[in-house]
C-alpha positions in Angstrom: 0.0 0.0 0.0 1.5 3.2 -1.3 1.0 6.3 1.3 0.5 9.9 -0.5 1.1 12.8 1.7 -2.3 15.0 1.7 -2.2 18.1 -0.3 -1.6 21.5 2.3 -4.4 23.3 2.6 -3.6 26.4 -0.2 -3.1 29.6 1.7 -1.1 32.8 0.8 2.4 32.8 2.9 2.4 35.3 5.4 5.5 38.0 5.6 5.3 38.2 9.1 4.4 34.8 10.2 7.5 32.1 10.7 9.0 30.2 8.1 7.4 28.1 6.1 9.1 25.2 4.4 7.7 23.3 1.4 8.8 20.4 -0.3 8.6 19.9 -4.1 4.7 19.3 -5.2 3.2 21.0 -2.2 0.6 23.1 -3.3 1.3 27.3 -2.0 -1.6 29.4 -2.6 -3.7 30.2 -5.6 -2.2 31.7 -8.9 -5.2 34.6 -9.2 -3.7 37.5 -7.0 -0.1 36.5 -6.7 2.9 36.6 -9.0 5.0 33.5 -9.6 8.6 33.7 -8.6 12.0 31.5 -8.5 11.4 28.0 -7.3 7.6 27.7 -8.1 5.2 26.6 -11.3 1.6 26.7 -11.9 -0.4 23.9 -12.0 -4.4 23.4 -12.4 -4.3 27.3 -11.1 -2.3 26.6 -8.3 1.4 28.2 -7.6 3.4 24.3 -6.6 6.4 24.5 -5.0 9.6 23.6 -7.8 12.1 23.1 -5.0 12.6 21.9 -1.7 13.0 25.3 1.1 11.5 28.6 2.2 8.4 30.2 1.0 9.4 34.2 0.6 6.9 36.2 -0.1 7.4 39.9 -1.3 4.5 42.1 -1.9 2.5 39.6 -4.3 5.7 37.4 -5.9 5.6 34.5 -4.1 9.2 32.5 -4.6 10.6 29.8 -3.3 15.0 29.7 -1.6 16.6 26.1 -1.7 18.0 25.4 1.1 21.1 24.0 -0.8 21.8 26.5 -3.3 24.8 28.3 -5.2 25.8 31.6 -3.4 23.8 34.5 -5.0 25.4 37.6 -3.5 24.1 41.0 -2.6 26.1 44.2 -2.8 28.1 45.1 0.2 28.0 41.4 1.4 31.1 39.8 2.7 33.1 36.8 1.5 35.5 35.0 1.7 36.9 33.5 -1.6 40.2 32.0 -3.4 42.1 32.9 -6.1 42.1 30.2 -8.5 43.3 32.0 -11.8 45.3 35.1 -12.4 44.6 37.1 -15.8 45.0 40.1 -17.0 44.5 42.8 -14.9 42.1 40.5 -12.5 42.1 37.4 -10.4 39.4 34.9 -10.8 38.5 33.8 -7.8 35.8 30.7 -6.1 32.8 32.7 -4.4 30.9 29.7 -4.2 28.5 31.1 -6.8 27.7 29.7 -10.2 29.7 31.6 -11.8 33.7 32.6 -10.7 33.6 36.5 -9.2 36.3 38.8 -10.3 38.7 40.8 -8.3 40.1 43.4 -10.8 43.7 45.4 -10.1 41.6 48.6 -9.5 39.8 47.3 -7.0 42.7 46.4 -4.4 44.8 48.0 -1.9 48.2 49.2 -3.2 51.5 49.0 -1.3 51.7 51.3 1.7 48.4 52.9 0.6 49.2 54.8 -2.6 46.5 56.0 -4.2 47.2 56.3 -8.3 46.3 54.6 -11.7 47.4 51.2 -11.8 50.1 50.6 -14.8 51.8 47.9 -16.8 54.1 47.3 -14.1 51.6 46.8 -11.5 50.0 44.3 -13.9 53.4 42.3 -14.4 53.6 42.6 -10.3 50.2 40.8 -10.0 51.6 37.8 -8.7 53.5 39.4 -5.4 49.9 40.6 -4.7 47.8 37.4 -4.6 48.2 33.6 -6.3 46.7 30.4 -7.0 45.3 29.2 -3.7 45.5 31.8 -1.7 42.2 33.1 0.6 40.8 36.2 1.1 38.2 38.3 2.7 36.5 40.9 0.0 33.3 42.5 0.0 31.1 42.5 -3.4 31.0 45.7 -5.1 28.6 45.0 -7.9 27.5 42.5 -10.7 28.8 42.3 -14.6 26.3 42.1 -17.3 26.8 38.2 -17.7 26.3 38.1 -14.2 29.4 37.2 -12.5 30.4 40.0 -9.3 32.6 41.8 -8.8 34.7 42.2 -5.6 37.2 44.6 -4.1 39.4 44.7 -1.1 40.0 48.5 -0.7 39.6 48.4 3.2 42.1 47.6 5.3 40.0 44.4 6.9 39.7 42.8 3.6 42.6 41.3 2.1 45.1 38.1 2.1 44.6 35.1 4.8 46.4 33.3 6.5 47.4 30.7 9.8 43.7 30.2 10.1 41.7 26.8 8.7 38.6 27.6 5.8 35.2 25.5 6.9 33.3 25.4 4.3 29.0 25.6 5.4 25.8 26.2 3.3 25.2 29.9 2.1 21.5 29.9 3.1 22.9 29.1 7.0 25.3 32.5 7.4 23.2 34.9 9.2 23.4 38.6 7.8 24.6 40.7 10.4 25.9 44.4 10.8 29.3 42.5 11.4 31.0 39.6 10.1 34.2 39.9 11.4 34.3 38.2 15.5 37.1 37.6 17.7 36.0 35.3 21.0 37.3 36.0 24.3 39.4 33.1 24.3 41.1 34.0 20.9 40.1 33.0 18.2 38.9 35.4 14.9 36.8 34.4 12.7 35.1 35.8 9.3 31.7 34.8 8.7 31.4 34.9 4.6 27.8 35.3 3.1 28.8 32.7 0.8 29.1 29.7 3.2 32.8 30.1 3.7 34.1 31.0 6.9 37.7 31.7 8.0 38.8 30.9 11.3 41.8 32.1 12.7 44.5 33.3 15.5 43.4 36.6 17.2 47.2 37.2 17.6 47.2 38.0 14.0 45.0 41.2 14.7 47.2 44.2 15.6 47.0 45.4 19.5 45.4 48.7 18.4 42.7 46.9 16.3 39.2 45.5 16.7 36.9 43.6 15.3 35.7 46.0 12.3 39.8 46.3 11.4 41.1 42.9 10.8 44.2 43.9 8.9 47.9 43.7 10.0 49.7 43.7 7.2 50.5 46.4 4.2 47.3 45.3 2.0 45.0 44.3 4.9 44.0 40.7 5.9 45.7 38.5 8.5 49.1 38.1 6.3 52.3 36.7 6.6 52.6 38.6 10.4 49.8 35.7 11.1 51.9 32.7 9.1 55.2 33.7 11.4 53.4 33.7 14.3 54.3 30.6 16.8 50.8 29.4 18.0 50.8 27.3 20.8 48.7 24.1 21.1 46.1 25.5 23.4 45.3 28.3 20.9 45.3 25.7 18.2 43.1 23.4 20.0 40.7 26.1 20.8 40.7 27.5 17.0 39.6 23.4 16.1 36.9 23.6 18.6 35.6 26.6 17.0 35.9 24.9 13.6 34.2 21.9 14.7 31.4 23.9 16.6 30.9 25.2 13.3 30.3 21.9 11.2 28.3 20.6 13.8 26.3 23.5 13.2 26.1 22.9 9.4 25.3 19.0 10.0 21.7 19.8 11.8 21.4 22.6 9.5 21.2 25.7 12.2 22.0 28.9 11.9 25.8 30.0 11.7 26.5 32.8 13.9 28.7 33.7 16.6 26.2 33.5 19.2 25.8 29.6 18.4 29.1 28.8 18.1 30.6 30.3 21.2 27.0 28.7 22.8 28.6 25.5 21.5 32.0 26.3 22.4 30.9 26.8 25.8 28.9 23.8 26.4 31.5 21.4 24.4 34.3 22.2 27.5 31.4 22.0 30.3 31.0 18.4 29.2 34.4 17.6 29.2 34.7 17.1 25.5 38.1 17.4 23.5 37.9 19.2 20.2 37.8 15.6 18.1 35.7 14.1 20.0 32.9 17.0 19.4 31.7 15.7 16.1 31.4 12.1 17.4 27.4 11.4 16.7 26.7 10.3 20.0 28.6 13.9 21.1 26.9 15.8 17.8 23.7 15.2 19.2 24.0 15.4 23.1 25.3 19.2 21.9 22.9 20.4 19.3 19.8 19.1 22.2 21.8 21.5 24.6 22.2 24.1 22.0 18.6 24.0 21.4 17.6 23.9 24.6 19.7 27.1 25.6 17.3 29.2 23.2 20.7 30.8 21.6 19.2 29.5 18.1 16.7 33.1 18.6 19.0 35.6 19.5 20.0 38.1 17.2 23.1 39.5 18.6 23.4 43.0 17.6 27.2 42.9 17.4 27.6 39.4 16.1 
C-alpha cells in the first residue's frame, strides 16, 4: 500500500508569520492575485512549490529559496573567496556562486596605501599581490552584465589570509549581520562569509590597536604573513579546532551560523568535558545540538555578532 502525503491546505504565505518550508509538489496558494517567482510553477491554477526550502513572499511574488543552493550575492555582502586563476589585470577567484567573481587590479589596496592609476608594471607585479590558492576576505561591489560579481578589497579588513583553517558551510545558513568579522574571548577570529565560507583564525594575528571591524595587519590588509610567522601554541590551536568543529556541527543539523551559536557550542562542548575531536562524534553531535537548542541561543540576534 502506497502512502501519498495529503495536499496543504492552499493559503497565501504570510511576511510576518515564521518560516514556512515546502517540499517539491506542495501546493502554495492560488495563482489569481499573486505573482510566480524563482522555485515555483503553476499547475491546475495553483502556484506548486519547484524546489525543496523557504516560502518568501514579497509584496504579491511568491518564490521559493533552496535550502542548498549556489551563493547568490548582494552588494556590500562579505566573503571569503580563493584565487584560483590570475589574468590580465584581474584574479578569478571561487565565491561559491555559479559563476567565478572577479577581483580586478583597481579594485585592491596598493603598497603602503598609494592611491594612483594602476600601470603595466603593476600588472606584471600581480603575482606578489595574490596567487593560486591563496584566501581572502573581500566585499562584493557589484554584478557584470553576464552576471558574475565583482569584488574589491580596498579596506584595510579585507585582504590576504592566513594561519587560520577555511570551513566550508551552506550559504543559506550564514546569518546577515551588521558584522561579520568576530574575535572570542578566548582567541580566536573568525570571518563569517555570506557565501558559506568561513575563515577561522589566530586573534594574535589582529594588531594590539585593532578591533573587530579592522582585521588587517599587514600592508594590503587581511591576516598576512605577520599571522603565518606567528608561533601558535597548542592550546590556541586546540581552541581554533573547537571553534571549527562547533561550526560543522552547526552545518550538520542545519542551524543557523553565527557567533552566538558557536561560542553557545564552544561553551557547552568544555562543560561536558569534550576534546575538540571528540565533538563531532554522533553520540557527542547530538547530546550538543539538544543542549544548543535547549539554551534558546538559536533566537538571539546578537546586535554585534
Amino acid at each position: 500500500m502506497l502512502w501519498v502525503r495529503p495536499p496543504a491546505t492552499p493559503a497565501p504565505p504570510h511576511a510576518g508569520a515564521r518560516a514556512t518550508w515546502v517540499t517539491p509538489g506542495e501546493e502554495l496558494c492560488e495563482e489569481v492575485g499573486f505573482l510566480r517567482g524563482h522555485g515555483t510553477y503553476v499547475k491546475d491554477g495553483m502556484l506548486v512549490a519547484a524546489v525543496a526550502g523557504v516560502v518568501e513572499r514579497v509584496n504579491k511574488l511568491v518564490s521559493v529559496r533552496p535550502y542548498n543552493a549556489r551563493y547568490g550575492g548582494e552588494v556590500g555582502d562579505v566573503v571569503v573567496c580563493r584565487v584560483v586563476d590570475v589574468g590580465a589585470k584581474r584574479w578569478k577567484v571561487d565565491v561559491n556562486a555559479r559563476q567565478k567573481g572577479v577581483l580586478l587590479l583597481s579594485s585592491i589596496n596598493l603598497p603602503g596605501g598609494e592611491q594612483r592609476r594602476r600601470t603595466a608594471e603593476d600588472q606584471l607585479n600581480m603575482r606578489q599581490f595574490y596567487v593560486e590558492h591563496d584566501v581572502l576576505s573581500a566585499e562584493v561591489q557589484t554584478f557584470f552584465a553576464d552576471g558574475a560579481m565583482s569584488l574589491h578589497t580596498r579596506s584595510l579588513k579585507y585582504g590576504k589570509l592566513g594561519c587560520g583553517t577555511l570551513v566550508t558551510v551552506a550559504p543559506s545558513l550564514v546569518r546577515r549581520a551588521k558584522q561579520h568579522f568576530h574575535t572570542f574571548d578566548f582567541g580566536v577570529a573568525t570571518i563569517f562569509g555570506m557565501n558559506g565560507f568561513i575563515w577561522v583564525g589566530i586573534a594574535t594575528a589582529l594588531s594590539p590597536k585593532a578591533d573587530a571591524m579592522d582585521v588587517g595587519s599587514t600592508r594590503d590588509g587581511g591576516i598576512g604573513e605577520e599571522a603565518q610567522e606567528s608561533d601558535a601554541s597548542f592550546h590556541v590551536r586546540e581552541r581554533t579546532c573547537r571553534v571549527c568543529n562547533a561550526i560543522v556541527l552547526l552545518d550538520r543539523f542545519f542551524m543557523p551560523v553565527a557567533a552566538a551559536p558557536v561560542h553557545a557550542l564552544y561553551e557547552k562542548s568544555i562543560e561536558a568535558g569534550m576534546s575538540p575531536w571528540d565533538m563531532l562524534l554522533p553520540e557527542n553531535a547530538i547530546l550538543l545540538a539538544d543542549g544548543l537548542r535547549a539554551s534558546g541561543v538559536l533566537g538571539v540576534r546578537v546586535a554585534d555578532e
